[in-house]
C-alpha positions in Angstrom: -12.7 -20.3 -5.2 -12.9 -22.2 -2.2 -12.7 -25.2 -3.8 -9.2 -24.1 -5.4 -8.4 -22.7 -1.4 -8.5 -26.4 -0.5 -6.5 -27.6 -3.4 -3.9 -25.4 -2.1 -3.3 -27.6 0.8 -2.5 -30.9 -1.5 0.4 -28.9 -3.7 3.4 -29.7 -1.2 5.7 -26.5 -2.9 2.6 -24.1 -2.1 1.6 -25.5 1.1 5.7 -25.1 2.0 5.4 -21.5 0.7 2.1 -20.4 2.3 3.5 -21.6 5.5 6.3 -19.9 5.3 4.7 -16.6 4.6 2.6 -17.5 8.0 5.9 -18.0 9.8 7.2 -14.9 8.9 4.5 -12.5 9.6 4.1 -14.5 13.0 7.6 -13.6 13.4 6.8 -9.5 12.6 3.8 -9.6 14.8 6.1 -10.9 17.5 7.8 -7.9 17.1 5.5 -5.8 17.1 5.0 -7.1 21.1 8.8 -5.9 22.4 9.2 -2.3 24.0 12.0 0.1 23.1 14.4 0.5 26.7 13.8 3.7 28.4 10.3 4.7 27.9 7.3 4.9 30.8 4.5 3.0 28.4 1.5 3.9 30.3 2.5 7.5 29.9 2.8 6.7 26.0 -0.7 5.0 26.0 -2.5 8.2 27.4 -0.2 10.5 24.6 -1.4 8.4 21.8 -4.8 8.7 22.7 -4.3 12.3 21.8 -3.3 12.0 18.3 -4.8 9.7 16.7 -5.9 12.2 13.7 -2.5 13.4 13.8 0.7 11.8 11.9 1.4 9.7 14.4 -1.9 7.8 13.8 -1.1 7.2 10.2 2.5 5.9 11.3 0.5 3.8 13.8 -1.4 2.1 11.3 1.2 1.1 9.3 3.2 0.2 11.9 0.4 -2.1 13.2 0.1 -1.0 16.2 4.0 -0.9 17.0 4.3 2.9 17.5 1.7 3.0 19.7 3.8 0.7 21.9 6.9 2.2 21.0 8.6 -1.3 20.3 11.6 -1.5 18.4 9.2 -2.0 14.7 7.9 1.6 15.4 9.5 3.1 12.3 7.5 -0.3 10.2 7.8 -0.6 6.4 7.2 3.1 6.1 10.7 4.0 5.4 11.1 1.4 2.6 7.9 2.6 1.1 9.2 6.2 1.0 12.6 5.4 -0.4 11.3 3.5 -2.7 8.6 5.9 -4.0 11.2 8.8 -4.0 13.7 6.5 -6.7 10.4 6.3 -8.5 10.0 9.8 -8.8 13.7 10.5 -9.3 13.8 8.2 -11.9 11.9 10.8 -13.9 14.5 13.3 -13.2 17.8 11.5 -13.4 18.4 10.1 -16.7 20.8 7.3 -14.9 18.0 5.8 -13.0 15.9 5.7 -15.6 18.4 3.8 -17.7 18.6 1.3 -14.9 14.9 1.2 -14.9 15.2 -0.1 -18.4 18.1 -3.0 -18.2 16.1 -5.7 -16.6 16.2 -7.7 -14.2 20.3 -6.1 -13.6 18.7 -2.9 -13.4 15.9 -3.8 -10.8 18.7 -5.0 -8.2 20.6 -1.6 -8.7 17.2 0.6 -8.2 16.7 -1.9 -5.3 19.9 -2.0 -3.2 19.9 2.2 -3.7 16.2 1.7 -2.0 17.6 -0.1 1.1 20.3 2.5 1.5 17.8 5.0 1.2 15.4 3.3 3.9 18.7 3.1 6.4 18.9 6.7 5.9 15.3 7.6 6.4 15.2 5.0 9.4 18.4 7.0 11.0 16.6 10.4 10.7 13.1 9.2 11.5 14.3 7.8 14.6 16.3 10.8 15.7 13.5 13.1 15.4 11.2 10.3 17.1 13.6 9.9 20.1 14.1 13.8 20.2 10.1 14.2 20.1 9.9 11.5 22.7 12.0 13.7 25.0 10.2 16.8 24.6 6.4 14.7 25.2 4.6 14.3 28.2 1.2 12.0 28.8 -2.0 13.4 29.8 -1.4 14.0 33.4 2.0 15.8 32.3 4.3 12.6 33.2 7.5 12.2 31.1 7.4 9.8 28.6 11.4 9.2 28.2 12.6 7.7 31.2 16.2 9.1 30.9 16.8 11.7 28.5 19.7 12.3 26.6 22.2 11.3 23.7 22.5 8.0 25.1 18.9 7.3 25.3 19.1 9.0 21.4 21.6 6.8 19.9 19.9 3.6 21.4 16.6 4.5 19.8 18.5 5.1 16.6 20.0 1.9 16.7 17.2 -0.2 17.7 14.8 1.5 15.3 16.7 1.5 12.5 17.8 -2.3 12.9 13.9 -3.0 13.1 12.8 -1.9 10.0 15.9 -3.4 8.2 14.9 -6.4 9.5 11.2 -6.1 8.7 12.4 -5.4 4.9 14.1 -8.3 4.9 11.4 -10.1 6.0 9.5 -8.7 3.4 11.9 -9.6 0.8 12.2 -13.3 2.1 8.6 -13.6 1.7 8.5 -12.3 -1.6 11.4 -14.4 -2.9 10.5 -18.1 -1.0 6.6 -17.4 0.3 3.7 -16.3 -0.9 2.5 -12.9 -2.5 4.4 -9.8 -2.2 6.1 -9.1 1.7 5.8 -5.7 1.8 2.7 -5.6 0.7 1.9 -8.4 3.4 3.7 -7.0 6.4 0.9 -3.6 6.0 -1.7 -6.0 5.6 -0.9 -8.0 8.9 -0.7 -4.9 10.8 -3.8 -3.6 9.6 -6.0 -6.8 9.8 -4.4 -7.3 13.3 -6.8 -4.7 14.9 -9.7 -6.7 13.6 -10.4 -8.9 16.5 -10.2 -6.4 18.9 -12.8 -3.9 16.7 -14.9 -6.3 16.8 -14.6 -7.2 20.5 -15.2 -3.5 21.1 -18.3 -3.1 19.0 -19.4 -6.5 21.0 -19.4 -4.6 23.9 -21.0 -1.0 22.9 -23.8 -3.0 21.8 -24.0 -4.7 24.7 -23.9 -1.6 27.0 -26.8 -0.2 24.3 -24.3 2.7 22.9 -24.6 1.8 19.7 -27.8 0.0 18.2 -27.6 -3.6 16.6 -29.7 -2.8 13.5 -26.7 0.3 12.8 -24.2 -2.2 12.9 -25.9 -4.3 10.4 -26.5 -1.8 8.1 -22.6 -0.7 8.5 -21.4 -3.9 8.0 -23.5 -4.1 5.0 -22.3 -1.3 3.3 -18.5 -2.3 4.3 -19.4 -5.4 2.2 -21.0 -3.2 -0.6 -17.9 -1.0 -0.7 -15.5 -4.1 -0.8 -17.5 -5.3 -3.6 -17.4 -1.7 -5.7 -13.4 -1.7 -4.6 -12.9 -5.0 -6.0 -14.7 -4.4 -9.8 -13.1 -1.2 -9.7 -9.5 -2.6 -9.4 -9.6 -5.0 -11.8 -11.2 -2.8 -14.5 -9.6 -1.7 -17.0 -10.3 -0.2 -20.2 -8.9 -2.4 -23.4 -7.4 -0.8 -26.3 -7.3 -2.5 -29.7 -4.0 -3.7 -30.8 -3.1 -5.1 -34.6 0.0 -5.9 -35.5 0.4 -6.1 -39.1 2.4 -8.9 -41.1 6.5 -9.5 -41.1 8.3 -11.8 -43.2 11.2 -13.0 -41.6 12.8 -15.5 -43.5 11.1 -17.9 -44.6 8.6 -17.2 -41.5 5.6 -14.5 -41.4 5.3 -12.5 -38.1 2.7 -10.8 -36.7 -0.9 -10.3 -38.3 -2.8 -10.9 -34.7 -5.1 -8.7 -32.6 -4.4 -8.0 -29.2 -5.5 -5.5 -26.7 -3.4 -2.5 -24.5 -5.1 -2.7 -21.3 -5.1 0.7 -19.2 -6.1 0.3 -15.7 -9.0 2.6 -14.0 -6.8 2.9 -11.0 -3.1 3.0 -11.9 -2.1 5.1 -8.9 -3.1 2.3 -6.5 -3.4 3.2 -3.1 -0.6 6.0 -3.3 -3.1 9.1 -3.8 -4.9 8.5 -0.4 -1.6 8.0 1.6 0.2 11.1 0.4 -3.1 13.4 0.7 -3.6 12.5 4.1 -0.2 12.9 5.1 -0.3 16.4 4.1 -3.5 17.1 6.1 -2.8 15.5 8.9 0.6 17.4 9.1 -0.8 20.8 10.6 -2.9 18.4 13.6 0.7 17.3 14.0 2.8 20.6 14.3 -0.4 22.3 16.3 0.4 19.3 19.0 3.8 21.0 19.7 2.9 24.8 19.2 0.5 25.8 21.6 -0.7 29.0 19.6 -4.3 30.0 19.2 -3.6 30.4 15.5 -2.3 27.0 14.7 -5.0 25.1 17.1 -7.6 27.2 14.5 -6.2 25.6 11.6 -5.8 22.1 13.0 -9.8 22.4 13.9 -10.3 23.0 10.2 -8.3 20.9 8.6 -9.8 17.8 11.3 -11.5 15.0 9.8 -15.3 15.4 9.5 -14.8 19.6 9.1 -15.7 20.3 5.2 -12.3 21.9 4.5 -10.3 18.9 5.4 -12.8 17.0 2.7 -12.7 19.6 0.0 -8.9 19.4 0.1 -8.5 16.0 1.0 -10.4 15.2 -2.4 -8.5 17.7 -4.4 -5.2 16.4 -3.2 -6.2 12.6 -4.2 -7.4 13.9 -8.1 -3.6 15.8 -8.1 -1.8 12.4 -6.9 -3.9 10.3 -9.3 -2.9 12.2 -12.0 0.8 13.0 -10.8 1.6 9.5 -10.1 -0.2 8.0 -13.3 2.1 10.3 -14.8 5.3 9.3 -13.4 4.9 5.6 -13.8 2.8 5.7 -17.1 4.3 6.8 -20.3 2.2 7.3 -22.9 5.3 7.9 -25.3 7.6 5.4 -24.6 4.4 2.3 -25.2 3.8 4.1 -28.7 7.4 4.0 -29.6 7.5 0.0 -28.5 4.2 -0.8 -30.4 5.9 0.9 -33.3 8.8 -0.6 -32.9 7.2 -4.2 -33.2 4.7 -3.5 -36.0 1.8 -2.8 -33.7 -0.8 0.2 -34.4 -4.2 1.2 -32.7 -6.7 0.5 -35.5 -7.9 4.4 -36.8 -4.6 6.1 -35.2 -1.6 7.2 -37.0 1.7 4.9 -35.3 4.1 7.3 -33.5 2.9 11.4 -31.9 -0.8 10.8 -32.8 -0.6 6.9 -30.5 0.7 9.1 -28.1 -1.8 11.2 -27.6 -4.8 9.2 -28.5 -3.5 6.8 -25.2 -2.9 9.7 -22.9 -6.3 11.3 -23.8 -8.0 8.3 -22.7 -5.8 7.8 -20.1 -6.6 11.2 -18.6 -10.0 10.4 -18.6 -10.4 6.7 -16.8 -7.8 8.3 -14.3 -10.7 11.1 -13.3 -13.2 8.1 -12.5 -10.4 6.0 -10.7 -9.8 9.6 -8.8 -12.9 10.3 -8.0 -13.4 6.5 -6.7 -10.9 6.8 -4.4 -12.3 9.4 -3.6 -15.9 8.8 -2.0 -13.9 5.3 -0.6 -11.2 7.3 1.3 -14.2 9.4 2.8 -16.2 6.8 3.4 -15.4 6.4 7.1 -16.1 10.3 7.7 -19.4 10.1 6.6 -20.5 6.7 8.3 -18.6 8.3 11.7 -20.9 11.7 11.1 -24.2 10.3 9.8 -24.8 7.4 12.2 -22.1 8.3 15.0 -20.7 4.8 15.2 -16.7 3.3 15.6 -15.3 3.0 12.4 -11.6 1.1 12.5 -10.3 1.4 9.4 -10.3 4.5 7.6 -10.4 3.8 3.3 -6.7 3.6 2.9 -6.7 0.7 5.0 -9.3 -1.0 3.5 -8.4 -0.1 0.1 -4.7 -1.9 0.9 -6.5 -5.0 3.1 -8.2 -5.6 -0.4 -5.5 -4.8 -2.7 -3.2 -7.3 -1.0 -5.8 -10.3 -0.8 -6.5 -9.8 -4.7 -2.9 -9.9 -5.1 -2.1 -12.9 -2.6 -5.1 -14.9 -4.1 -4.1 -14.1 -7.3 -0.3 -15.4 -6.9 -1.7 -18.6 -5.6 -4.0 -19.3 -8.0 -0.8 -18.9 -10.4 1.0 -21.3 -8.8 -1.9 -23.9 -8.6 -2.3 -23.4 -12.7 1.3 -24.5 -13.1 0.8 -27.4 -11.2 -2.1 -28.3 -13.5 0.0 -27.8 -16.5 3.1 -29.7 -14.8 0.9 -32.6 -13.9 -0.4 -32.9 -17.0 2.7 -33.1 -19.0 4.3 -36.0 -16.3 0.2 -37.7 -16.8 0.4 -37.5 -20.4 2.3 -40.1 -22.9 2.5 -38.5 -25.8 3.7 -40.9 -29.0 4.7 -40.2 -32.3 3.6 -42.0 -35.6 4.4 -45.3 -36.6 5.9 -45.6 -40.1 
């Protein structure tokens, strides 16, 4: 691997590409650095050191950092991710989407242009009811965040907002198309991996100041390497399902008579599961933050991070998603009918209903060890923070995207640096017939 890492450099289309990517998420982190008009930031600072195990934390993350400053990518990617896993879930329900879905590449720039009109929308809301929160906020020593309060103060926010995330999805999309690996994908990953150096800097210093013991930190570190390890052999397995497709004659040509394989991922929800459980949890921290009721500071204590309730549910909810969204992008039915279709069959299975089932049986069971993985990674954090009391920076949905994304990145280049092999080979090679 590092070997092919330093071929990289001598492939003048990659090394024009990786550069580029570098460019642009230099370019986002930039960004990230520039302040929204009208708001007192040191109040801000002390108000976000309230919720961080509220909503606003999870927005912060995947903002990298920009919410906390309140800069004008606070809204980040989020909005394109949502709008882009709601016209993945309403192409289940509209039968027009899901033709789209099915015309190609045609199709794919429909379902996508209806995405950016759907994250303009979600931007436009999600900054109103920021800018309408902000108002309504005060810091820790009761000091107004908003410096002057009002529609005009509204609108701005809702203007400059929404125009940085549109321009953060383009970035992401001019990454994707003329860089390296996908941008969206990227743009979370920068943000995340961005609060790395300072982590480490502050865990520098606790040991230093004899808070936190140095023989804890090197069993932590260990076991983040062990769980990047088990995250990394658990994304790329899969569970391979015989294939034989039997014998055409087409012409004077015979089709078919080969073996292949179905491959059926252990993890086919991705990272999706973890983000939508914890936004559900972390939803009552958020609305006890703005009801001051005895009742709804009760619940928010038991559905914290660490309490057993918020990990009972927080599991449940994952197992639901895993199976919800393996259904939803996962069609057991519609593989059998194109296996059938080209003369394919599972070896012991009856083609067609009985395919079908035999698919999404074991389907439904790979997807209860993918759920339950997710599982003890998402909740890995909790348990480190309450066993051995020490700062842990990332929480499991972090660090299952951080490794996502590299596999992804690395995987693209290595892609790219096969073709070059190939190309180079056919301009090396002189290739001459027969001489009669």
């Amino acid at each position: 691997m590092i070997e092919g890492f330093q071929n990289a450099g001598k492939i003048p289309e990659l090394r024009r590409r990786i550069f580029f990517t570098l460019a642009m998420l230099a370019v986002y982190r930039v960004g990230v650095h520039i302040p929204t008009p009208g708001i007192d930031r040191i109040a801000l600072a002390s108000f976000f050191d309230q919720v961080k195990n509220t909503i606003f934390g999870l927005f912060n993350l995947f903002s990298g950092g920009a919410l906390e400053q309140f800069s004008v990518f606070s809204l980040g990617i989020m909005p394109y991710i949502s709008a882009s896993i709601i016209l993945q879930l309403l192409t289940v329900v509209f039968p027009y989407l899901e033709r789209l879905s099915k015309e190609g590449e045609a199709g794919r720039r429909k379902i996508t242009q209806y995405t950016r009109y759907g994250t303009i929308v979600l931007s436009i809301v999600q900054g109103l009811m920021i800018a309408v929160g902000m108002e309504g906020t005060r810091g820790a020593g009761g000091e107004a965040i908003v410096l002057n309060p009002g529609w005009s103060f509204r609108i701005m926010t809702i203007i400059t907002l929404t125009s940085g995330t549109a321009f953060i999805m383009w970035l992401g999309e001019q990454i994707t198309e003329r860089g390296i690996g996908n941008g969206i994908s990227l743009i979370i990953f920068a943000g995340i991996v961005a609060r790395l150096p300072s982590a480490v800097t502050t865990t520098y210093q606790f040991i230093n100041e004899g808070e936190l013991g140095l023989l804890i930190v090197i069993l932590v570190v260990a076991i983040v390497i062990a769980t990047v390890a088990v995250v990394i052999f658990m994304e790329r397995g899969q569970r391979r399902i015989p294939v034989q497709y039997a014998k055409r004659v087409v012409g004077r040509k015979m089709y078919g008579g080969q073996t292949s394989h179905l491959p059926l991922k252990i993890n086919t929800a991705g990272v999706i599961p973890p983000i939508f459980a914890s936004s559900i949890l972390i939803f009552p921290a958020t609305i006890a933050q703005f009801v001051q009721q005895p009742w709804a500071q009760a619940m928010a204590g038991y559905l914290a991070p660490g309490q057993w309730l918020h990990d009972v549910l927080y599991v449940g909810f994952i197992i639901f998603f895993c199976y919800f969204y393996t259904a939803v992008v996962f069609n057991p039915v519609d593989v059998s009918e194109n296996m059938k279709k080209f003369g394919g069959y599972i070896p012991g299975i009856r083609p067609g209903q009985k395919t079908a089932e035999f698919i999404d049986r074991v389907l439904s069971r790979i997807t209860l060890g993918g759920a339950i993985y997710l599982s003890v990674v998402a909740l890995l954090p909790t348990l480190l923070i309450r066993q051995f009391n020490v700062p842990f920076y990332f929480g499991g949905t972090a660090l299952l995207i951080v490794v996502g994304v590299a596999m992804d990145t690395i995987a693209q280049v290595e892609t790219h640096m096969i073709t070059r092999n190939y190309e180079g080979f056919m301009k090396r090679g002189r290739l001459r017939g027969r001489r009669g």
